[in-house]
C-alpha positions as YAML, in Angstrom:
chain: A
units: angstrom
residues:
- id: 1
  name: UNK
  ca: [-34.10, -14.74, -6.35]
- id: 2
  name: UNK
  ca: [-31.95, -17.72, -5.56]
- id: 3
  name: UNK
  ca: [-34.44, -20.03, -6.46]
- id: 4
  name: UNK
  ca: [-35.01, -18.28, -9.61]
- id: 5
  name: UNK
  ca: [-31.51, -18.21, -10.87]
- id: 6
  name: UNK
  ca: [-31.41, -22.44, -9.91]
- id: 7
  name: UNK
  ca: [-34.84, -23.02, -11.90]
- id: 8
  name: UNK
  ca: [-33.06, -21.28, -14.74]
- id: 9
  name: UNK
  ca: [-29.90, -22.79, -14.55]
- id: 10
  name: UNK
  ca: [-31.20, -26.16, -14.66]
- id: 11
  name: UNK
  ca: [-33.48, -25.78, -17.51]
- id: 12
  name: UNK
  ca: [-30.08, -24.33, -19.34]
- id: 13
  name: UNK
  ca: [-28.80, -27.78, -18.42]
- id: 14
  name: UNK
  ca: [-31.72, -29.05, -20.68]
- id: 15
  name: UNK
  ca: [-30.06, -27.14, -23.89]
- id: 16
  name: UNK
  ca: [-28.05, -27.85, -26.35]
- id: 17
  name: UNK
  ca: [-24.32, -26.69, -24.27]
- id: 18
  name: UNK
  ca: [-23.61, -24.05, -27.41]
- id: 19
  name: UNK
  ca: [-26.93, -22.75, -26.87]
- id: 20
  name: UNK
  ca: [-26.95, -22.49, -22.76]
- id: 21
  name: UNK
  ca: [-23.79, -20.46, -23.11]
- id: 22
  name: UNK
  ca: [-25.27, -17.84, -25.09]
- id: 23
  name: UNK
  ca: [-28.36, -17.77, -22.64]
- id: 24
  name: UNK
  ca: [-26.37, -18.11, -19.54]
- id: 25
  name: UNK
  ca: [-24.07, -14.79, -21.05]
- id: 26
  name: UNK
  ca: [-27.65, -13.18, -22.04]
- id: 27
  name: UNK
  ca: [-28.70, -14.33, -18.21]
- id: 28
  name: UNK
  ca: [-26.12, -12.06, -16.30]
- id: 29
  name: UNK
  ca: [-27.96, -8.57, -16.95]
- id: 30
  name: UNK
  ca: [-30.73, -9.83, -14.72]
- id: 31
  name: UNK
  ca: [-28.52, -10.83, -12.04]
- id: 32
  name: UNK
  ca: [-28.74, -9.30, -8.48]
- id: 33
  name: UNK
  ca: [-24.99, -7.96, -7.54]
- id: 34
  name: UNK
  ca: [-23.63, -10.47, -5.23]
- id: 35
  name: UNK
  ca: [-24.08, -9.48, -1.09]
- id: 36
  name: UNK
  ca: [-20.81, -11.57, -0.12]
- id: 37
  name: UNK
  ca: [-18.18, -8.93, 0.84]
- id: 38
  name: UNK
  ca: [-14.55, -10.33, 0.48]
- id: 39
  name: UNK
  ca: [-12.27, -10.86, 3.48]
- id: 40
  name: UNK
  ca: [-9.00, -8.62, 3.13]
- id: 41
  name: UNK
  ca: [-7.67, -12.24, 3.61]
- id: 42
  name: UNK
  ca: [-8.45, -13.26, 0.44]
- id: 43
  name: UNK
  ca: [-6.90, -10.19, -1.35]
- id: 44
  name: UNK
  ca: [-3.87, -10.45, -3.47]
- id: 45
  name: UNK
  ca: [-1.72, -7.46, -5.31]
- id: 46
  name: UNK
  ca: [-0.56, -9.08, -7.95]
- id: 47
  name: UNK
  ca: [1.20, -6.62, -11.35]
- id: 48
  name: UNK
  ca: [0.07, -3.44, -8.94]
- id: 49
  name: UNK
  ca: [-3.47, -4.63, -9.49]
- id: 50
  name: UNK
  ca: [-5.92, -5.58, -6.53]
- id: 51
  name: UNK
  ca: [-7.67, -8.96, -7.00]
- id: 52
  name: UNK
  ca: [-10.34, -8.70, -4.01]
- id: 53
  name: UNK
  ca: [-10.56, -12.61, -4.48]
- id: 54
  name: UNK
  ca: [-8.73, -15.08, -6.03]
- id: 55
  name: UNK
  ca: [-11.31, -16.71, -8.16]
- id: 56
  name: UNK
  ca: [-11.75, -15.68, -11.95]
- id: 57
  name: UNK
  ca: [-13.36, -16.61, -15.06]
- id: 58
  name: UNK
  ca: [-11.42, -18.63, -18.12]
- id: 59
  name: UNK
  ca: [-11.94, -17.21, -21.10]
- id: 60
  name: UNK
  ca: [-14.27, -18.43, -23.15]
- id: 61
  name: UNK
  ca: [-17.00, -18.06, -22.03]
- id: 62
  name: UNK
  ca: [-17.34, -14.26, -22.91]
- id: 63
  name: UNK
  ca: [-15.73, -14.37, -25.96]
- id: 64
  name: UNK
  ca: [-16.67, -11.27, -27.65]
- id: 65
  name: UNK
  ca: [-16.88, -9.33, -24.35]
- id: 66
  name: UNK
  ca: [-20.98, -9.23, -24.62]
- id: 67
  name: UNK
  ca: [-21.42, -9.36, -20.98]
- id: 68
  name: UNK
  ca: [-18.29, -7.94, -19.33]
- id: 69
  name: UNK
  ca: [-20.57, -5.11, -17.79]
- id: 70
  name: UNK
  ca: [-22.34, -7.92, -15.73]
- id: 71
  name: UNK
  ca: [-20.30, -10.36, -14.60]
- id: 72
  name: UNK
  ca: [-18.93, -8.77, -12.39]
- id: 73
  name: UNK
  ca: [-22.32, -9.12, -10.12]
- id: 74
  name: UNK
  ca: [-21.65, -13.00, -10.10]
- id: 75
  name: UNK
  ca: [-18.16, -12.10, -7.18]
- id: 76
  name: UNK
  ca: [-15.39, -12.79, -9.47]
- id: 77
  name: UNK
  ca: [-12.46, -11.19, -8.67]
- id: 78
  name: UNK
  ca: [-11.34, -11.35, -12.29]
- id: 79
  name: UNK
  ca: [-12.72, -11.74, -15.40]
- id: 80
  name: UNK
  ca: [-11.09, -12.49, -18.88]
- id: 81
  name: UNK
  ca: [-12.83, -12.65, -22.24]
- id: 82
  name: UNK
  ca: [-11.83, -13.71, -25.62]
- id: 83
  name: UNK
  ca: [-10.24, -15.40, -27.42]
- id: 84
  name: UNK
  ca: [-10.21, -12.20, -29.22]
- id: 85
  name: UNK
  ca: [-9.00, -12.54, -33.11]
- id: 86
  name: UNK
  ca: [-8.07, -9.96, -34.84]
- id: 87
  name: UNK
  ca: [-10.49, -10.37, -38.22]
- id: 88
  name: UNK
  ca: [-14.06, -12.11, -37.36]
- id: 89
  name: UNK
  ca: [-14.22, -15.43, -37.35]
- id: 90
  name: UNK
  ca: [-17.78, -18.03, -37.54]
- id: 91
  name: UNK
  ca: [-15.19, -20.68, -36.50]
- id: 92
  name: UNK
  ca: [-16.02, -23.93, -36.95]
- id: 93
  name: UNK
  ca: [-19.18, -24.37, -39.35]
- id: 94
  name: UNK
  ca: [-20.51, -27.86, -37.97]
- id: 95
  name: UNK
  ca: [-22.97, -28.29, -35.34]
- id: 96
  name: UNK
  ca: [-23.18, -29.31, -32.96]
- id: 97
  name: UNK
  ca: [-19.92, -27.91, -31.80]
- id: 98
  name: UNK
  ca: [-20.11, -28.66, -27.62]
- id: 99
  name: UNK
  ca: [-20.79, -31.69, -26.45]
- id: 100
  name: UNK
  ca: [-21.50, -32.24, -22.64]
- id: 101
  name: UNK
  ca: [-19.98, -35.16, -20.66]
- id: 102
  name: UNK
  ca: [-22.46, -35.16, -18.09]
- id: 103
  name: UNK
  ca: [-21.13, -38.57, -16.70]
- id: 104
  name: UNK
  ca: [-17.43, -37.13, -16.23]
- id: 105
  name: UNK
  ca: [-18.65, -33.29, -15.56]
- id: 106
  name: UNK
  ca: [-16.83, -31.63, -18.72]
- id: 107
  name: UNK
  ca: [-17.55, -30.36, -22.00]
- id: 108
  name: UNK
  ca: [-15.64, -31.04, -25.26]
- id: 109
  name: UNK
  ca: [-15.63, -28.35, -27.20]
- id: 110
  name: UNK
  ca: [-15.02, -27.77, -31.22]
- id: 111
  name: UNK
  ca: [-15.58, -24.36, -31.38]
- id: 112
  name: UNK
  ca: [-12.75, -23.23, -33.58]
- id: 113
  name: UNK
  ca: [-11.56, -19.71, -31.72]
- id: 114
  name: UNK
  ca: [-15.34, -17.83, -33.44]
- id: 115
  name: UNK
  ca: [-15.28, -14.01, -32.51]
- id: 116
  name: UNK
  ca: [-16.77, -11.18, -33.08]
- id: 117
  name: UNK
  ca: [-13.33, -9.23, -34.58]
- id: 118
  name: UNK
  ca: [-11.29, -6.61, -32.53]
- id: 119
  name: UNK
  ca: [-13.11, -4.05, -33.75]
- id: 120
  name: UNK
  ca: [-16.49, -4.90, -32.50]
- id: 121
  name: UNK
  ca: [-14.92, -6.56, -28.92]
- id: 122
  name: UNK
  ca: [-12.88, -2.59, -28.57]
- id: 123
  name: UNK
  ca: [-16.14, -1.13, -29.22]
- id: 124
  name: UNK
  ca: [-18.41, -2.68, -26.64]
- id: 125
  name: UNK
  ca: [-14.79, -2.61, -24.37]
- id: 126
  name: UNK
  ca: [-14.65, 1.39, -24.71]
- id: 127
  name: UNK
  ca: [-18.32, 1.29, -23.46]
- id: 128
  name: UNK
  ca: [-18.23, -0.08, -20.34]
- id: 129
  name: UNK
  ca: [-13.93, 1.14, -19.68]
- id: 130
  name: UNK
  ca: [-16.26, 4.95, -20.49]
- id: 131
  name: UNK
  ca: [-19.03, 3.97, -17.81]
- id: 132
  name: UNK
  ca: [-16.64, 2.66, -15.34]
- id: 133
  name: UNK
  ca: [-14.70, 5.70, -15.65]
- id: 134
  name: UNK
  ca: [-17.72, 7.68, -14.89]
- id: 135
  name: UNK
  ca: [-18.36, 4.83, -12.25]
- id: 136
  name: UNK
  ca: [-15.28, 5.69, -10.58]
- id: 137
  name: UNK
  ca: [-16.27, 7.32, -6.86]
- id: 138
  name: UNK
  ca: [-18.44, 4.39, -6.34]
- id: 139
  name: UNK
  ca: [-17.48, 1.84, -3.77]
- id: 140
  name: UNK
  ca: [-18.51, -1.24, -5.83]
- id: 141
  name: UNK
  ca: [-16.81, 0.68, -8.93]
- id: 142
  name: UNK
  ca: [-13.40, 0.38, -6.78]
- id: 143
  name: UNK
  ca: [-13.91, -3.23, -6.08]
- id: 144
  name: UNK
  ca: [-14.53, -3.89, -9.65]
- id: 145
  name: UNK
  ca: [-13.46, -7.38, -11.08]
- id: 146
  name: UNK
  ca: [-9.95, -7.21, -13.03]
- id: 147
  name: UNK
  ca: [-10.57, -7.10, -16.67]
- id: 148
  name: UNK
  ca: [-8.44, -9.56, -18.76]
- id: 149
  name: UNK
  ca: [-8.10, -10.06, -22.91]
- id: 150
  name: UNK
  ca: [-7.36, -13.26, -24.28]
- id: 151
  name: UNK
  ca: [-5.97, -12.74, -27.50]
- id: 152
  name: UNK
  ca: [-5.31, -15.39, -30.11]
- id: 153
  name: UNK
  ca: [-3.75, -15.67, -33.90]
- id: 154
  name: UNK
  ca: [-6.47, -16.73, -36.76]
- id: 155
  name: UNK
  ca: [-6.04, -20.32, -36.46]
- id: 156
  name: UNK
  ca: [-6.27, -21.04, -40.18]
- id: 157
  name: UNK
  ca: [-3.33, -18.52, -41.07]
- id: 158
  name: UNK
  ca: [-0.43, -20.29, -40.68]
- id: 159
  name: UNK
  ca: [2.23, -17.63, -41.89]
- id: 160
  name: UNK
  ca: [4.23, -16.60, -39.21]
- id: 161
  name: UNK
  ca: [4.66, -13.11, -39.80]
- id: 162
  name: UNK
  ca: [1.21, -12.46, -40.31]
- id: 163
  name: UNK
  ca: [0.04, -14.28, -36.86]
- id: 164
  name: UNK
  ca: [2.73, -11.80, -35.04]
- id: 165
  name: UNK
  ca: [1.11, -8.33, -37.14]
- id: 166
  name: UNK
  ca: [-2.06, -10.03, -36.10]
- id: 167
  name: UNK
  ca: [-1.16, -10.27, -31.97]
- id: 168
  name: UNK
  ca: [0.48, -6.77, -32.33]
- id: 169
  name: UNK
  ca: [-2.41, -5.34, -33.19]
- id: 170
  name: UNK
  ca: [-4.65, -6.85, -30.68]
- id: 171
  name: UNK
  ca: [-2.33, -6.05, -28.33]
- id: 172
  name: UNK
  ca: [-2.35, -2.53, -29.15]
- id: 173
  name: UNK
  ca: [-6.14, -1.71, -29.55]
- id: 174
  name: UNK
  ca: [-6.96, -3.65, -26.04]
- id: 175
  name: UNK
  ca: [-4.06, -2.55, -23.92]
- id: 176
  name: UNK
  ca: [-5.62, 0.92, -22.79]
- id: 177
  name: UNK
  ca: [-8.76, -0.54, -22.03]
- id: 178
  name: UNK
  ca: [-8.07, -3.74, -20.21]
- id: 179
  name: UNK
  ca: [-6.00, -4.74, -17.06]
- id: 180
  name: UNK
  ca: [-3.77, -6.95, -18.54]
- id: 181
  name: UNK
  ca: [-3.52, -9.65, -21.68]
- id: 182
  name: UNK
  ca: [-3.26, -13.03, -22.09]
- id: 183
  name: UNK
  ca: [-1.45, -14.42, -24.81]
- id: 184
  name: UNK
  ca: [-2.97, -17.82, -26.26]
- id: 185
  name: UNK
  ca: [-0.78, -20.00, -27.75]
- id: 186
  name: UNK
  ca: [-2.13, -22.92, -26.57]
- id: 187
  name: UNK
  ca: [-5.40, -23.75, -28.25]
- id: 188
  name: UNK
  ca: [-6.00, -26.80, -29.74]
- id: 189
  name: UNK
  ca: [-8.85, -26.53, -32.22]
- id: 190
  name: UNK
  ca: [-6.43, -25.79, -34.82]
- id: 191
  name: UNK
  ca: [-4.76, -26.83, -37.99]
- id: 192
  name: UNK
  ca: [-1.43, -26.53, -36.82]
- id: 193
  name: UNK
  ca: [0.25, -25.16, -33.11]
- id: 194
  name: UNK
  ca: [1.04, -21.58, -32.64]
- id: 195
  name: UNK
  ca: [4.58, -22.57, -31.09]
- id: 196
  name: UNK
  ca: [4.76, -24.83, -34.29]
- id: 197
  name: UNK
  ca: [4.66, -21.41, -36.25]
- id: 198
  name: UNK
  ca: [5.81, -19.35, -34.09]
- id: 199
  name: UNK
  ca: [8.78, -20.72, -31.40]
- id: 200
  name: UNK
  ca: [9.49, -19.80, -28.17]
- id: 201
  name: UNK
  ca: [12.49, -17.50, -29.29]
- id: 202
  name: UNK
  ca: [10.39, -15.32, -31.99]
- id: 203
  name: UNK
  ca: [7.85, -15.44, -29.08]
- id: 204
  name: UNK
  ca: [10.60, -13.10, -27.25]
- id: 205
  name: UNK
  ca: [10.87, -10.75, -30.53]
- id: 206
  name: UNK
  ca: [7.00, -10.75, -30.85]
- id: 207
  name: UNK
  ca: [6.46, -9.51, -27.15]
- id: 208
  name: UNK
  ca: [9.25, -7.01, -28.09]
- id: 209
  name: UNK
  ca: [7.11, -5.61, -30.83]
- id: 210
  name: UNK
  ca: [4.29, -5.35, -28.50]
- id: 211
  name: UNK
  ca: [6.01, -3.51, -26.09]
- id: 212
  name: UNK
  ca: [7.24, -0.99, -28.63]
- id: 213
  name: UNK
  ca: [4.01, 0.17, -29.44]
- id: 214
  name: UNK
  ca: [2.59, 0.73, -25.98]
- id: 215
  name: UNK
  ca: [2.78, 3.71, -24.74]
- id: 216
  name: UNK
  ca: [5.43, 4.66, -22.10]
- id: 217
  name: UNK
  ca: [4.33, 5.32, -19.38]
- id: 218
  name: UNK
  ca: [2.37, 2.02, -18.79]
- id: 219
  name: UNK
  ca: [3.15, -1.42, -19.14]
- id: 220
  name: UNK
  ca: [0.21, -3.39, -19.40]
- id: 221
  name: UNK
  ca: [0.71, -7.16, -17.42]
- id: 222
  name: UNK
  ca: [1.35, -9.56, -20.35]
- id: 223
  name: UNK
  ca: [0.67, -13.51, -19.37]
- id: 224
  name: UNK
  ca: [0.46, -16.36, -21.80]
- id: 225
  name: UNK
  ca: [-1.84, -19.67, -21.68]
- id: 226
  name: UNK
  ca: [-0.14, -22.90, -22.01]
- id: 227
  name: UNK
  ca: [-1.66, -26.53, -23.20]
- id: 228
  name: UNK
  ca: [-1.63, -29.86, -21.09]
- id: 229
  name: UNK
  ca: [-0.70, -31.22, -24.19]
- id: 230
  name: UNK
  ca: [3.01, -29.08, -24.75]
- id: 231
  name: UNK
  ca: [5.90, -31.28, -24.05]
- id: 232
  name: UNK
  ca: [8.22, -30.80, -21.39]
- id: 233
  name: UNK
  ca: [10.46, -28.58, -22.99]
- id: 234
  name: UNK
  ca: [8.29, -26.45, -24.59]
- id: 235
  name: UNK
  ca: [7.37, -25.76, -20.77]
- id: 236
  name: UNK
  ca: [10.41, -25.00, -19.47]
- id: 237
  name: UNK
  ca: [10.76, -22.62, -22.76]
- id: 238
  name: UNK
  ca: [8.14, -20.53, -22.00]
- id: 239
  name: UNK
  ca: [8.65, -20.69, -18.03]
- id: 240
  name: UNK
  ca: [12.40, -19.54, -19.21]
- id: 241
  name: UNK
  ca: [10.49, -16.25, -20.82]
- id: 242
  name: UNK
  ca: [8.20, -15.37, -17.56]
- id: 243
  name: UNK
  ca: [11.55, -15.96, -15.81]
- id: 244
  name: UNK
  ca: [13.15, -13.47, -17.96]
- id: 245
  name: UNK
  ca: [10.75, -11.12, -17.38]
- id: 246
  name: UNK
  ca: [8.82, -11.40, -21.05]
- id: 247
  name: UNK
  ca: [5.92, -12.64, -19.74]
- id: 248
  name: UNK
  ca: [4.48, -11.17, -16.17]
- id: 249
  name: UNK
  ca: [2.92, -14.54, -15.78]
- id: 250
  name: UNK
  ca: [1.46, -17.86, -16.65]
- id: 251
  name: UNK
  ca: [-2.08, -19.58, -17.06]
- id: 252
  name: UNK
  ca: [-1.73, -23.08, -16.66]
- id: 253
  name: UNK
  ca: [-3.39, -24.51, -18.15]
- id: 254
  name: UNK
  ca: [-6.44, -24.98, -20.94]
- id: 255
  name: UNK
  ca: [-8.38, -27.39, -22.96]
- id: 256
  name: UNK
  ca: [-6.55, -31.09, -24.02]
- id: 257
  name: UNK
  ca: [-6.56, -33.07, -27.07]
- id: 258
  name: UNK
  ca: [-6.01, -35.93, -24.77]
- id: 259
  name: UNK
  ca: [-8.36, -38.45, -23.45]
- id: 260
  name: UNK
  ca: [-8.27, -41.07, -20.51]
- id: 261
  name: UNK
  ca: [-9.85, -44.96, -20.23]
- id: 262
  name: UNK
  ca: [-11.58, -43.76, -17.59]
- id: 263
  name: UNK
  ca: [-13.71, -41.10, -19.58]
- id: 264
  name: UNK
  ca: [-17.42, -42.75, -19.22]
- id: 265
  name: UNK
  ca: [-19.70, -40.35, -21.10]
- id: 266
  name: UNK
  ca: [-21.03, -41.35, -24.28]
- id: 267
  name: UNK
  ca: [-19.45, -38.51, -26.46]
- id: 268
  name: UNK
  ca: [-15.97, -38.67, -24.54]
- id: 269
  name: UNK
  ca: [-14.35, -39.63, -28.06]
- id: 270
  name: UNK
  ca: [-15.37, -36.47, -29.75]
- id: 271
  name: UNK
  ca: [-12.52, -34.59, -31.28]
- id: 272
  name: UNK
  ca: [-12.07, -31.17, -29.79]
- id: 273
  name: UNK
  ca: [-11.01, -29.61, -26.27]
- id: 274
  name: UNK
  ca: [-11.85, -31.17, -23.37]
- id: 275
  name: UNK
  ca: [-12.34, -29.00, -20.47]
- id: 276
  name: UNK
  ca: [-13.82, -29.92, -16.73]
- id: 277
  name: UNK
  ca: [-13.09, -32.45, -13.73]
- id: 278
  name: UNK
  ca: [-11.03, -34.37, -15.92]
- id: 279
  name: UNK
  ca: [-8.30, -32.26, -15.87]
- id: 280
  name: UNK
  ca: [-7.66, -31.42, -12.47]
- id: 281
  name: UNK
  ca: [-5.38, -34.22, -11.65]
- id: 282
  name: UNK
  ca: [-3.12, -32.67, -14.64]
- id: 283
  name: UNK
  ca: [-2.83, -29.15, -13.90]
- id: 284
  name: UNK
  ca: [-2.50, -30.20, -10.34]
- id: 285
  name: UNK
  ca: [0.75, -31.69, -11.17]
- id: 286
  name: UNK
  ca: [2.02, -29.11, -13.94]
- id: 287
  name: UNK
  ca: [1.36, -26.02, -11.62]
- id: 288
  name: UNK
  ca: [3.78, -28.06, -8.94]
- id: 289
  name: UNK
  ca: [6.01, -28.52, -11.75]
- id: 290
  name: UNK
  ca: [6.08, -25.08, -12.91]
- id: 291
  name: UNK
  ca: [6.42, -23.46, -9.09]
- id: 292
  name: UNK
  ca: [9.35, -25.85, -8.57]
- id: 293
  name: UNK
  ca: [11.14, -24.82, -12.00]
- id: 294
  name: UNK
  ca: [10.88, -21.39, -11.77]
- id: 295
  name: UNK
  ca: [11.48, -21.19, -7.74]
- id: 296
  name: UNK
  ca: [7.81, -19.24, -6.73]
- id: 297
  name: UNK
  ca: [9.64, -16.29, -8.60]
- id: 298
  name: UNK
  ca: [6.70, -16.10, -11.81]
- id: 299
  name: UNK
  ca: [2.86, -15.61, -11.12]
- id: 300
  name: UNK
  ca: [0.68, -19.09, -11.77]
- id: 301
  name: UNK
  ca: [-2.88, -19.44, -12.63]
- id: 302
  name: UNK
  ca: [-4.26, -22.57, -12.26]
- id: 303
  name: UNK
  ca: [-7.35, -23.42, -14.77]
- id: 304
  name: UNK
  ca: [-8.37, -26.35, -15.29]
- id: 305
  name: UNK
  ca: [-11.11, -28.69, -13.28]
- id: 306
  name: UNK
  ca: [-12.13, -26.07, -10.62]
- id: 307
  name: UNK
  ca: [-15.68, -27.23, -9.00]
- id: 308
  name: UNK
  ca: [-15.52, -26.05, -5.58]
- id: 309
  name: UNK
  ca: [-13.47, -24.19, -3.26]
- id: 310
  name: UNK
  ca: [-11.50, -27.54, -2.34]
- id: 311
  name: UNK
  ca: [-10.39, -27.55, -6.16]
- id: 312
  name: UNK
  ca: [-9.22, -24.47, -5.74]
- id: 313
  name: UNK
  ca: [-7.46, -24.48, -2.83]
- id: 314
  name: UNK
  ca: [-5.52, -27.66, -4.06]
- id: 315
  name: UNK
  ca: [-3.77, -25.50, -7.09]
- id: 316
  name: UNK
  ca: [-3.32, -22.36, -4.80]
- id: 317
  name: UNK
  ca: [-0.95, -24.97, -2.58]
- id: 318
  name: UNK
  ca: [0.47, -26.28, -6.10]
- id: 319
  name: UNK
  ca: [2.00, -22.71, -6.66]
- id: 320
  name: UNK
  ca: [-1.22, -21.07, -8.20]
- id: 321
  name: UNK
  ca: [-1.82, -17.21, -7.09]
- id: 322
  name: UNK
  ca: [-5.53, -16.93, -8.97]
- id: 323
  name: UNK
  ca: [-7.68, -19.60, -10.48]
- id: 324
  name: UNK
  ca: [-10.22, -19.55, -13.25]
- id: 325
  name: UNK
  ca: [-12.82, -22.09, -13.97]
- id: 326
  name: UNK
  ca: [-15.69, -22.31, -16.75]
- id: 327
  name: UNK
  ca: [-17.38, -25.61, -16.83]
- id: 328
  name: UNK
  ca: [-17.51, -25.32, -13.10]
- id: 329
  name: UNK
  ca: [-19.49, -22.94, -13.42]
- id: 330
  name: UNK
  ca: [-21.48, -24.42, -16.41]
- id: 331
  name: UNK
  ca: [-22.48, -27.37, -14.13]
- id: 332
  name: UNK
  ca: [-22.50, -25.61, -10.68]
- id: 333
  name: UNK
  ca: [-24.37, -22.47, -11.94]
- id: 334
  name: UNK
  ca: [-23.31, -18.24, -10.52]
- id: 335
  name: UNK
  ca: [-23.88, -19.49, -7.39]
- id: 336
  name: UNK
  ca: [-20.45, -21.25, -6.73]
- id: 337
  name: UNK
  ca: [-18.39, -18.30, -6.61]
- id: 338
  name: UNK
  ca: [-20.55, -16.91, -4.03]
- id: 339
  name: UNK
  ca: [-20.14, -20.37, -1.96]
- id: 340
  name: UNK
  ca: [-16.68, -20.63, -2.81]
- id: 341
  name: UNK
  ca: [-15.47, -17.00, -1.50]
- id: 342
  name: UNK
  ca: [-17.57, -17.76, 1.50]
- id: 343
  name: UNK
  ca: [-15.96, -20.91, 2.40]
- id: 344
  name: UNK
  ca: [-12.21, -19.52, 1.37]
- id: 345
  name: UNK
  ca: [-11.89, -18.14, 4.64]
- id: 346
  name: UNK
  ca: [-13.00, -21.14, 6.61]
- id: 347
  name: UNK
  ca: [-10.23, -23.00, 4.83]
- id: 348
  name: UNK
  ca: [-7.85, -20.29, 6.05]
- id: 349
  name: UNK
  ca: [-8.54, -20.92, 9.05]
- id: 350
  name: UNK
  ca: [-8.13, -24.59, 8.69]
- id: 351
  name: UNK
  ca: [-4.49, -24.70, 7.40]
- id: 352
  name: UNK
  ca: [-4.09, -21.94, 9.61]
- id: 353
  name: UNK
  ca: [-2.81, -19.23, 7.14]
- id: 354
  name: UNK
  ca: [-3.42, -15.70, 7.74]
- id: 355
  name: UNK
  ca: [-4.25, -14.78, 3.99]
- id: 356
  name: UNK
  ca: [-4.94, -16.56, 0.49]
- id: 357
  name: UNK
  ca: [-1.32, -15.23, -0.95]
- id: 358
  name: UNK
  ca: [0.56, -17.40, 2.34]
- id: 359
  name: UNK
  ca: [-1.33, -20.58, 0.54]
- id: 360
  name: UNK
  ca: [0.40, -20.40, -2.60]
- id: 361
  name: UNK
  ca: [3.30, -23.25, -3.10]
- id: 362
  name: UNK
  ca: [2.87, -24.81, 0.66]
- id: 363
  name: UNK
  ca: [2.15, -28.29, -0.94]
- id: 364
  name: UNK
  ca: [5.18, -28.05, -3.26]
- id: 365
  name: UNK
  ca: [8.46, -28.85, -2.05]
...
């Protein structure tokens, strides 16, 4: 089976990226569940949830929740989809819309937020939230991947209002059937910034209106995704809302508008966000940032240039409690987050920590 699933991932790397990604998603159903079983070392509680590893998937890559059933077979301990919108959206209409930079290992992407619509993403949500519930006495049901929602505004509707009703009601139809939410105000195929529209201080008022309408006896983890490309400031704003207790945490960070000399890849000046090895340097150095400013006290998640378990073991001593990656796994294939979980431990043992949540924030001082 191994060498099955590395034949087809390398003819996927022969594919158009766009068109990989929607084989790759098709891809997981025929999956064989993964055999590593997690050390208790590398277990985190995190929001009164169980992560059974720290090792997740960005969103992104599911974006309409098509494949949530089976990803969980690949040994993620968390997996997010979206960016949900709350209307459908084709996104951008040109093609091609990915471009890979083999040369530099990342992808630039102008994909323009596309989804399926709340409606549909709910639907096939309620599915497989119905057959996990029925699921439930199972031992690999209790070990289940947490289930994360990206939601985003409709880029193109810049009315500030609107974008708030719009996040309100995502927030609303997803938070019974989800683990927690992500709030995206950080991506940069758009017209105009969210935090241009919307600032940090109607931010507070528009988590207020989300909290109203869910229910009360749960409150449903809220984090929000944050750009490379904000300025300093616009940081510490945000960090001042997860220190306030808005937001229950902070994914750090996602795709950049920016681009380095040392970019070698023929497309490397496409416009669009660039995602991969590139950016590991950067959200190396923001996650040490953000640990320091907010004292260890709100929940990091690194994303951002994760390839192997030595990428992510570099952010978890930045200050990050959970990492995601996505082109990682678009150039290292399923098979990384088995070798990565395996090889966690070893590192353990190495920096001689008895358990993944005593890594987070050593290398920061």
């Amino acid at each position: 089976m191994k060498t099955l699933v590395d034949t087809t991932f390398r003819a996927l790397r022969f594919l158009p990226p766009e068109t990989a990604r929607g084989l790759a998603l098709f891809g997981t159903r025929f999956l064989r569940p993964s055999r590593v079983v997690d050390s208790s070392r590398l277990q985190q509680n995190l929001w009164s949830l169980l992560f059974s590893n720290p090792i997740g998937l960005a969103a992104g890559f599911d974006k309409d929740a098509t494949a949530v059933s089976s990803l969980g077979k690949i040994g993620f301990g968390f997996v997010e989809i979206g960016s949900i919108t709350k209307s459908p959206r084709r996104g951008n209409r040109k093609r091609p819309r990915m471009f890979r930079l083999e040369q530099d290992m990342a992808i630039v992407n102008q994909l323009s937020l596309p989804s399926d619509g709340l409606q549909r993403v709910e639907q096939r949500l309620r599915r497989h939230y119905n057959r996990a519930q029925r699921s439930a006495e199972s031992v690999r049901q209790r070990v289940r991947p947490v289930l994360g929602a990206n939601i985003s505004r409709d880029p193109d509707n810049l009315d500030a209002a609107s974008c708030c009703e719009e996040l309100v009601s995502c927030f609303q139809s997803l938070q019974p059937i989800v683990d927690y939410i992500t709030l995206n105000v950080s991506c940069p195929n758009t017209t105009r910034r969210f935090i241009d529209i919307v600032p940090p201080k109607r931010i507070a008022k528009l988590v207020e209106n989300m909290r109203a309408v869910e229910p009360g006896k749960r409150r449903i983890p809220l984090l929000v995704k944050i750009s490379p490309d904000f300025l300093p400031n616009e940081y510490e704003a945000l960090a001042d809302l997860a220190i306030d207790g808005v937001f229950d945490g902070m994914i750090v960070g996602n795709t950049t508008m920016a681009r380095t000399t040392e970019l070698r890849s023929p497309d490397a000046n496409e416009v669009g966000g660039l995602s991969g090895k590139p950016l590991a340097g950067g959200t190396n150095h923001l996650l040490a940032e953000l640990y320091r400013y907010t004292k260890g006290k709100v929940v990091l998640v690194g994303c951002g240039g994760v390839f192997s378990v030595q990428d992510a073991m570099r952010q978890i001593l930045n200050g990050a409690s959970l990492v995601q990656l996505y082109t990682g796994l678009a150039y290292r294939g399923p098979r990384l987050v088995d070798q990565m979980r395996f090889e966690f431990s070893t590192m353990l043992r190495q920096y001689k920590l008895a358990s993944i949540g005593d890594a987070v924030g050593k290398a920061v001082s």
